[in-house]
C-alpha distance (Angstrom), angle and dihedral (degrees) to the residues before:
residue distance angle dihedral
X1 . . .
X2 3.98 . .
X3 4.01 88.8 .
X4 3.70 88.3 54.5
X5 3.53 90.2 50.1
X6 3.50 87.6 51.0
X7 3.31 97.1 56.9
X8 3.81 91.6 40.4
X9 3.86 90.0 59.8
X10 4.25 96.9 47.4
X11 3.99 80.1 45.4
X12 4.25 89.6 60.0
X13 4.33 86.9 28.9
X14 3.78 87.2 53.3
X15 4.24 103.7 39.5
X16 3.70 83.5 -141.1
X17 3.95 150.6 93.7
X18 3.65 111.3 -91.5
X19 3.97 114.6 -156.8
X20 3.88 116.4 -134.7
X21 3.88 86.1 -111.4
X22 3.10 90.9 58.1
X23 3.51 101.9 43.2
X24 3.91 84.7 54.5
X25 3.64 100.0 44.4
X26 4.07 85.8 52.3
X27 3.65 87.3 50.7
X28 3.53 99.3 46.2
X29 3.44 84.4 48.5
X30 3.65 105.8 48.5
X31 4.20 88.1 45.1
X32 3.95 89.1 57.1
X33 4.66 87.1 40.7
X34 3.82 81.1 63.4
X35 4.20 108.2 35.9
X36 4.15 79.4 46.2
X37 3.60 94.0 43.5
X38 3.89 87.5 54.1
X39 3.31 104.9 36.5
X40 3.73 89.0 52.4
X41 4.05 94.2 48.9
X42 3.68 87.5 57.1
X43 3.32 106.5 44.0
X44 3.65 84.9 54.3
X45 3.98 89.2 50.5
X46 3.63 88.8 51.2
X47 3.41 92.3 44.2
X48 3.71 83.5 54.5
X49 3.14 98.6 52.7
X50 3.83 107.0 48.3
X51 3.82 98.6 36.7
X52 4.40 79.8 60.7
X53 3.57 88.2 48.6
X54 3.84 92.7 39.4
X55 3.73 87.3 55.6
X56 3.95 94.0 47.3
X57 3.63 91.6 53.6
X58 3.66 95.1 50.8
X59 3.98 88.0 50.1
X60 4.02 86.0 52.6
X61 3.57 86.7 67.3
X62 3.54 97.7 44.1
X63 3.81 95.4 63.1
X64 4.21 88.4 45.7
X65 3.85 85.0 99.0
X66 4.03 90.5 47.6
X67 4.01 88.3 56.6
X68 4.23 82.1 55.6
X69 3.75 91.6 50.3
X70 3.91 96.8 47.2
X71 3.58 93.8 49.9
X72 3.82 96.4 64.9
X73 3.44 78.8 54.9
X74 3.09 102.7 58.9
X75 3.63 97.4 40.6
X76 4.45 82.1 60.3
X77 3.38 99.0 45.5
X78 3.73 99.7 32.0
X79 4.07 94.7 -137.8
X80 3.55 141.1 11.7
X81 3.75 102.0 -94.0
X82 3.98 87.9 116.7
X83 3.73 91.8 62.1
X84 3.60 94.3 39.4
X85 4.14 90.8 54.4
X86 3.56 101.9 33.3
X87 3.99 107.4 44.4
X88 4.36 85.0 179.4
X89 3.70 87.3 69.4
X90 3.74 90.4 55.2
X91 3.67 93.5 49.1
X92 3.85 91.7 46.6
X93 3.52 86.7 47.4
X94 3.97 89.7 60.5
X95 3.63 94.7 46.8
X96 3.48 94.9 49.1
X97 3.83 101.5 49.4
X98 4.22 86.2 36.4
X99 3.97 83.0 106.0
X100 3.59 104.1 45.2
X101 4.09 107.1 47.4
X102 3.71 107.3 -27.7
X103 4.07 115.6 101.5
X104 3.63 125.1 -106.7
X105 3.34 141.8 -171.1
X106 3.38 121.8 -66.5
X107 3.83 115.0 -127.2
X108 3.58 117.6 -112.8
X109 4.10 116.8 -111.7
X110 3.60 83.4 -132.3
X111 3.75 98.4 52.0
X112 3.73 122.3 117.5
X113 3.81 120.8 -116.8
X114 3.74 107.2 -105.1
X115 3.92 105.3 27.5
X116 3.85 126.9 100.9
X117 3.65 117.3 -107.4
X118 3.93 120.9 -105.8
X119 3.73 122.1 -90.0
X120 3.60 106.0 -75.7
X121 3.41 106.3 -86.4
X122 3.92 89.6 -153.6
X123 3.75 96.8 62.2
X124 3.69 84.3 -140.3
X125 3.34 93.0 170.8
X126 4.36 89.8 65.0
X127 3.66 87.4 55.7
X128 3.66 101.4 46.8
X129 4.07 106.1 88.5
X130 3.94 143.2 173.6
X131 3.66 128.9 -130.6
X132 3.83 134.3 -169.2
X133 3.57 124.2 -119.4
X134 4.06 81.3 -95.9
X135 3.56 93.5 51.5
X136 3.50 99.7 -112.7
X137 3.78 116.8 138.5
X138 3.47 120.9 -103.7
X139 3.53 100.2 170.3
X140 3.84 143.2 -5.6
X141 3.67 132.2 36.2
X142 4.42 118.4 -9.5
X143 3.81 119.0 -124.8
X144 3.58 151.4 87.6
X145 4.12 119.3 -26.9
X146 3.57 91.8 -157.2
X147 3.94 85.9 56.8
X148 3.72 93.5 50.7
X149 4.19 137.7 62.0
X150 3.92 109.5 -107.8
X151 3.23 125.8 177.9
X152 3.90 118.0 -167.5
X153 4.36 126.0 -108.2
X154 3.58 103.2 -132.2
X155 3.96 121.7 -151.8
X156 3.72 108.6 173.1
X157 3.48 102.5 -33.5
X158 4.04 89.1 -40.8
X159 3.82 131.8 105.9
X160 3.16 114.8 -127.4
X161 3.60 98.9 163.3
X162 3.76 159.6 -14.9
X163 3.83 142.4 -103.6
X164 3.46 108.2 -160.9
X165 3.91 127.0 179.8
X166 4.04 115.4 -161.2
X167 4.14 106.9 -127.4
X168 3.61 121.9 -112.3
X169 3.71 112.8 -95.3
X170 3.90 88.8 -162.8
X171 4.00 135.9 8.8
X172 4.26 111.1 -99.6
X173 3.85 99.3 158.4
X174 3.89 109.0 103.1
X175 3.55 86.8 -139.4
X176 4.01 93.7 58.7
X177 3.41 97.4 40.0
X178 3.99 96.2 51.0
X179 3.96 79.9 45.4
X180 3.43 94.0 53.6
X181 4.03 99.2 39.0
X182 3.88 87.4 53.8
X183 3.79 88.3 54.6
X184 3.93 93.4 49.8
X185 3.53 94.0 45.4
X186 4.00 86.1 53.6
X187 3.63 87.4 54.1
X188 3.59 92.0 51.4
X189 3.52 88.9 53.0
X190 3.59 102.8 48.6
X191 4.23 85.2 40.5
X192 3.86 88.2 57.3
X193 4.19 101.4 40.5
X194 3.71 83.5 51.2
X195 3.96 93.1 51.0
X196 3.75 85.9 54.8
X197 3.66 97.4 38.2
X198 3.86 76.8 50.4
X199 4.22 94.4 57.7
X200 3.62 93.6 42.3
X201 3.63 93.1 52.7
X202 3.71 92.0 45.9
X203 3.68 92.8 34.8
X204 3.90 87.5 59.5
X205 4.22 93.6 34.7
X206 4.47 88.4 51.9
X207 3.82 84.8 46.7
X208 4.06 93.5 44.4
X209 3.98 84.6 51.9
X210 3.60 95.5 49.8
X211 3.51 111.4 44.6
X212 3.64 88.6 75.1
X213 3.71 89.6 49.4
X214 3.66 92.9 50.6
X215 3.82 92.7 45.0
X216 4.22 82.8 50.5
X217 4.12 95.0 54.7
X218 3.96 87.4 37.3
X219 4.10 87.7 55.8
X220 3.80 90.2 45.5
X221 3.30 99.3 51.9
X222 3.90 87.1 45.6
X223 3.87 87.0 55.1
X224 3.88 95.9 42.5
X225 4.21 80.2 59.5
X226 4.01 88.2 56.5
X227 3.75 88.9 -104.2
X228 3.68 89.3 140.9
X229 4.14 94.9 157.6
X230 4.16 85.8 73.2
X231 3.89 119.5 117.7
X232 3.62 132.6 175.3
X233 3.92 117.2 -140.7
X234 3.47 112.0 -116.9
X235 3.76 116.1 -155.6
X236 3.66 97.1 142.9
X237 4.08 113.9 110.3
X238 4.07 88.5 -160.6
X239 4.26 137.7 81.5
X240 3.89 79.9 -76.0
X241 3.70 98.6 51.0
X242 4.12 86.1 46.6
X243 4.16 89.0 57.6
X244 3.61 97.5 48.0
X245 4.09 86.1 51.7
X246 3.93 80.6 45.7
X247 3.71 99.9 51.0
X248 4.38 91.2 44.9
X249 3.92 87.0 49.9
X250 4.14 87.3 49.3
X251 4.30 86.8 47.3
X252 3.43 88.2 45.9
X253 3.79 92.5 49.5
X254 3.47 88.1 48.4
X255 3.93 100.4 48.9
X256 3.87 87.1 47.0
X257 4.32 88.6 55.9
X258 3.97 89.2 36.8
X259 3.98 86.2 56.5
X260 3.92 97.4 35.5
X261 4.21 85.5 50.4
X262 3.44 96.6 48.9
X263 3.89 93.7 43.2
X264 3.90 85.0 44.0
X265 3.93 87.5 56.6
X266 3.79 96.5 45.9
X267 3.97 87.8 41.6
X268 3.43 90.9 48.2
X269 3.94 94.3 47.2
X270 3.95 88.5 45.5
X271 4.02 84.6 58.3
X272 3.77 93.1 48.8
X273 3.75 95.5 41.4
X274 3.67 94.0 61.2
X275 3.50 110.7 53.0
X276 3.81 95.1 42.6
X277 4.05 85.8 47.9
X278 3.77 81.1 66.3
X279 3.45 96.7 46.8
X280 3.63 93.0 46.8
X281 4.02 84.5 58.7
X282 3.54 99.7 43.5
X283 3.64 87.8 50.5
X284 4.12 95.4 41.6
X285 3.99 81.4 44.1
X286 3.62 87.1 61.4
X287 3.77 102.2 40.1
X288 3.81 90.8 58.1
X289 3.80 97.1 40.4
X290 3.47 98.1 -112.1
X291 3.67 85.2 130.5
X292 3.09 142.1 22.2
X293 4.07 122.3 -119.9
X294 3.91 91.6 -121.3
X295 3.82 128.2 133.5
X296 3.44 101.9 -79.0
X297 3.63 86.1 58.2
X298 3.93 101.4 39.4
X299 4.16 72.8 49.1
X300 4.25 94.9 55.2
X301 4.09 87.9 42.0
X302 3.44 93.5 45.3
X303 3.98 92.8 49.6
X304 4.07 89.2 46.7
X305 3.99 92.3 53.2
X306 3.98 87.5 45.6
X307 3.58 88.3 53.8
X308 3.80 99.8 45.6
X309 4.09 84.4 47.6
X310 4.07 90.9 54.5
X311 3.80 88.5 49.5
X312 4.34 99.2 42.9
X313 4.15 77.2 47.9
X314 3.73 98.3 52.2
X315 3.49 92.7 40.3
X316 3.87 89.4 48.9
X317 3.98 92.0 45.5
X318 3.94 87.6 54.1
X319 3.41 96.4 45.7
X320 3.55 90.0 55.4
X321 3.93 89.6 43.1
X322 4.01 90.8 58.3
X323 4.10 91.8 46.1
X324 3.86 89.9 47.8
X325 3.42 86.6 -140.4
X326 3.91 79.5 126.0
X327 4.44 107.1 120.6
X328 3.83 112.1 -141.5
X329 3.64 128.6 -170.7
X330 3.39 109.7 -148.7
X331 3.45 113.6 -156.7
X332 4.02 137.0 154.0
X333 4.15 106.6 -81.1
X334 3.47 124.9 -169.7
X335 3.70 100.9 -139.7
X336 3.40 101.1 -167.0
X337 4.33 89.4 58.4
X338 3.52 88.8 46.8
X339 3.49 98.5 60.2
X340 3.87 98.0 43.6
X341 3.56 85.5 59.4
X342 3.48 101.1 50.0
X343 3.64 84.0 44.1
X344 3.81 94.6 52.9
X345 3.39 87.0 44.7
X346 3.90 97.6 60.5
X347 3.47 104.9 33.7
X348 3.93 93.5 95.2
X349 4.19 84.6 54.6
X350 3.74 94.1 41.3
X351 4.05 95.1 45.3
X352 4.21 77.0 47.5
X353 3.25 97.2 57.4
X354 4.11 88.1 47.3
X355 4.02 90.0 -107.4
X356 4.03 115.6 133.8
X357 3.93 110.6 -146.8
X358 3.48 122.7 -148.1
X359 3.85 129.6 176.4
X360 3.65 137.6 -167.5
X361 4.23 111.3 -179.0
X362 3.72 124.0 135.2
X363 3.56 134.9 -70.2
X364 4.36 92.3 -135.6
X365 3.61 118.4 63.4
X366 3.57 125.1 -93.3
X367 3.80 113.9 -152.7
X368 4.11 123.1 -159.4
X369 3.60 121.8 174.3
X370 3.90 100.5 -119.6
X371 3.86 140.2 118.8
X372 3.59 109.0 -75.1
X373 4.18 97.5 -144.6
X374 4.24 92.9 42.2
X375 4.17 89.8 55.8
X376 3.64 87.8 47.7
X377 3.21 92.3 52.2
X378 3.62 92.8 41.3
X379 3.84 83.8 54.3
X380 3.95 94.2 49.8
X381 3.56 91.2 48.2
X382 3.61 99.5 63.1
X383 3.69 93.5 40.9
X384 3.85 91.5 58.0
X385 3.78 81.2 45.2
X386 3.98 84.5 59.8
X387 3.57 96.8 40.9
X388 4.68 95.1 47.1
X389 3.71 84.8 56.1
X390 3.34 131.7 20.0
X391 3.85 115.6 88.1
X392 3.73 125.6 -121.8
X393 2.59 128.5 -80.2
X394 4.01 90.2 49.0
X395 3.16 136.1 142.7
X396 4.35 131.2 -153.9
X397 3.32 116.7 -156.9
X398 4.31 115.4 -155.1
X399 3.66 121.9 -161.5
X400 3.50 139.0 155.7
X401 3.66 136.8 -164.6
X402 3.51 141.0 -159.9
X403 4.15 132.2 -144.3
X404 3.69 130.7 155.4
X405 4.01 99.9 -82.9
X406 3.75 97.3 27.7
X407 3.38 161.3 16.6
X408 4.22 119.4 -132.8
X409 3.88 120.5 -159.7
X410 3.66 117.1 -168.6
X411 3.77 124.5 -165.5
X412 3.55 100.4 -156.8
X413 4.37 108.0 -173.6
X414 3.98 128.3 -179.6
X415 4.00 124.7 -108.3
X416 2.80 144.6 -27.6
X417 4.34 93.4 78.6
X418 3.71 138.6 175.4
X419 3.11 135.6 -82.8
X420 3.81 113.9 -113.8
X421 3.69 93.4 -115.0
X422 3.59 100.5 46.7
X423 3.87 90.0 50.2
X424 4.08 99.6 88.6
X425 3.94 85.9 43.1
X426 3.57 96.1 55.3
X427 3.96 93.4 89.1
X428 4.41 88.2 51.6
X429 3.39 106.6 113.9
X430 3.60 122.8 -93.9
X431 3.96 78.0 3.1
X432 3.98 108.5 154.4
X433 4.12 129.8 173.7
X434 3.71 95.3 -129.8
X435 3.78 102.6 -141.6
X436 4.11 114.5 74.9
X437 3.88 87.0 -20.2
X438 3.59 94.2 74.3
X439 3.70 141.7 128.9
X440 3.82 96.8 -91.6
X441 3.71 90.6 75.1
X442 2.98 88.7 61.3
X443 4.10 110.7 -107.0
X444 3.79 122.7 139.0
X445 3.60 95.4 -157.7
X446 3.82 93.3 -111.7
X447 3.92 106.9 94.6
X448 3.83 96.3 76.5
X449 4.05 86.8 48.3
X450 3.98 93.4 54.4
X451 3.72 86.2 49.8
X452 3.96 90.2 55.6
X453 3.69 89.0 54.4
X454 3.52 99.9 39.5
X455 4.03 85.6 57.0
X456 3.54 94.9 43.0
X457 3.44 94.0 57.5
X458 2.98 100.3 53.2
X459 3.87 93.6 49.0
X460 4.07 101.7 -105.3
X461 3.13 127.5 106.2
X462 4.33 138.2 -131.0
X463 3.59 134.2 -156.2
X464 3.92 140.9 171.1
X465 3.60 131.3 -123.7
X466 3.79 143.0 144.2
X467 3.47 124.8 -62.9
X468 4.34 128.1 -127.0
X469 4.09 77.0 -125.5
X470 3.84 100.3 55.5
X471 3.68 86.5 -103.0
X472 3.42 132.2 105.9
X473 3.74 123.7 -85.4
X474 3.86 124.3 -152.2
X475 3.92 124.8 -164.4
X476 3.48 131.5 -160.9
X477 3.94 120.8 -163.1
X478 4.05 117.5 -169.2
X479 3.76 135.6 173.1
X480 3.68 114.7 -96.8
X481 3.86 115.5 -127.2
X482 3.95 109.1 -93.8
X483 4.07 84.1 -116.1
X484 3.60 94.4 58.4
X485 3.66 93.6 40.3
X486 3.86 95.1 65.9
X487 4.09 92.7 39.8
X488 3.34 81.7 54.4
């Protein structure tokens, strides 16, 4: 949320499109501005901070040799009285023990050989102090001990006093301060090669993330121009990586319907083209007097318009399937009545068509939840399946059996069979083995399809294999009504 306000507000700041690389790279960048930014301010402070108290301690030492001196003192005069009337003495005392303990000023680099240094800048001399044993202050500047270096006066084993120097609240010596400028300017440095080391890395990382991304809008736009063959290579192992693979199995869904739709037009054209190519002879036949418009004819035309009604029908009954605009009544069907029926119902056809039926299903009932008319036709389809093209003699065999989730119904027919490869393609549309199961017995490669749906819709599933007979064996697996299931 607050980055996309961010890159909300440089949008309006900027009057301009901002890419998402660059809205990360900016990001990136300005994250790394600030943990630089701070990192750098306090390493300075600490910097600061213990190059003062670095200094301090080395002026602790310094005045060791003072606390030497002022005990000898002490151990003449017997206390500090003289020092605490006569302020002079204490200031002569400084100068004269300046060479032997106390700091001094550092010389200058720049100093010419032969001239005195400068005052001392540090007025080290106001900040150098003495304490009694008690702490109190008997000369030099007030304030806190615990704020100041001390270092104890010593008379046999005793403390008699303190030397204490005040701490620096800032740096003054040339020295220091050029030390200390050097060492900020380093920080700087390292602060600003790490700020760009910072935008290259995140220059590179926003342009690592959006390569893909760009490769992503370039495919869409390929596939919103019907270029459905386009794929995007995806080498990433990440959430990235898993889109691309995503977006190729989407193309590659959509090549596979462009092909199936435009083979499902030119099939579908095929199928219309030859039945009204036979009317359009009959009919020519007739106009020029090659024949006469007798039964036989009336018979042939008859036949052709049947046949171009079946097919409009299928096609309509499929179209309808794929919509799901498709109203079923589901009702409790006893499967097992159903299919003795149907059976009854084609026997005279099948025994016609030199096909012997016989049946095995259950005595009991066997309820589904289904629509009553779509499983008959369901049923009738796959018998007129049996009847186009099995040869005589035949034989289809009908069972049906029952377990506790479903109930499987195999039409099992004579030769010919399928081929195993053919078998999964033989619920395509308009999908025919071109050998005996061809076109002149009449098929339109549709039936097996509107079973498929018919199935699917009604949550079951179908599937081809090879018969015991040579044949070809279809089986039907449905959902058995909850009422059944727990009788059963």
């Amino acid at each position: 949320m607050h980055f996309q306000r961010f890159a909300v507000s440089l949008d309006i700041l900027c009057g301009m499109r901002i890419t998402i690389a660059q809205r990360i790279f900016l990001a990136l960048t300005v994250v790394s501005l600030v943990i630089v930014s701070l990192n750098a301010a306090f390493t300075r402070w600490n910097f600061e901070r213990g190059f003062l108290e670095y200094v301090a301690s080395q002026e602790a030492e310094t005045i060791s040799g003072a606390a030497a001196e002022l005990a000898s003192l002490y151990q003449s005069d017997g206390d500090w009285e003289a020092f605490r009337r006569n302020p002079r003495r204490w200031n002569d005392f400084l100068r004269e023990n300046n060479n032997e303990g106390l700091p001094e000023r550092r010389p200058d680099p720049g100093q010419r050989p032969g001239h005195p240094p400068p005052p001392d800048p540090l007025e080290l001399s106001r900040r150098i102090g003495l304490l009694d044993a008690d702490g109190t202050v008997v000369i030099g500047p007030p304030g806190d001990r615990a704020s100041m270096q001390s270092v104890p006066i010593l008379l046999d084993d005793a403390i008699v006093g303190y030397v204490t120097i005040a701490p620096r609240r800032e740096l003054t010596d040339e020295i220091d301060q050029s030390f200390a400028r050097e060492q900020k300017r380093s920080i700087y440095l390292i602060a600003a090669a790490a700020l760009l080391l910072a935008a290259v890395i995140s220059a590179l990382l926003a342009r690592q993330l959006t390569q893909p991304i760009r490769a992503l809008a370039a495919g869409a736009r390929a596939i919103s121009a019907g270029r459905y063959e386009t794929r995007i290579t995806a080498a990433r192992h990440d959430e990235l990586g898993d889109l691309a693979s995503d977006f190729n199995q989407l193309a590659q869904t959509l090549e596979k319907n462009q092909r199936s739709r435009q083979q499902w037009v030119a099939d579908i054209a095929h199928e219309l083209r030859t039945p009204l190519a036979v009317l359009r002879g009959e009919l020519d036949a007739i106009e020029d007097g090659v024949r006469t418009f007798d039964m036989v004819t009336r018979q042939s035309l008859q036949a052709e318009v049947a046949r171009l009604t079946k097919l409009v029908s299928d096609l309509h009954d499929l179209s309808v399937y794929d919509d799901g605009g498709l109203d079923y009544q589901s009702e409790s069907v006893d499967i097992s009545a159903l299919l003795r029926r149907i059976a009854a119902n084609s026997k005279n056809r099948l025994q016609d068509a030199g096909v012997e039926l016989t049946e095995q299903l259950p005595d009991e009932a066997v309820a589904v939840l289904a629509d009553a008319a779509r499983l008959e036709q369901l049923f009738a389809n796959l018998i007129e399946n049996t009847i186009r093209y099995t040869d005589a003699p035949g034989s289809l065999f009908i069972s049906c059996t029952v377990d506790s989730e479903n109930v499987e119904i195999d039409f099992a027919d004579s030769a010919p069979g399928v081929s195993e490869h053919m078998l999964s393609r033989l619920f395509d549309r308009l999908f025919r083995v071109e050998t005996s199961r061809s076109r002149h017995s009449g098929g339109s490669g549709l039936g097996l399809s509107i079973c498929k749906a018919i199935v699917d819709a009604h949550g079951g599933s179908i599937q081809a294999m090879g018969s015991d007979a040579n044949g070809l064996l279809i089986r039907v697996t449905l959902p058995l009504a909850p009422a059944t299931r727990s009788n059963s």
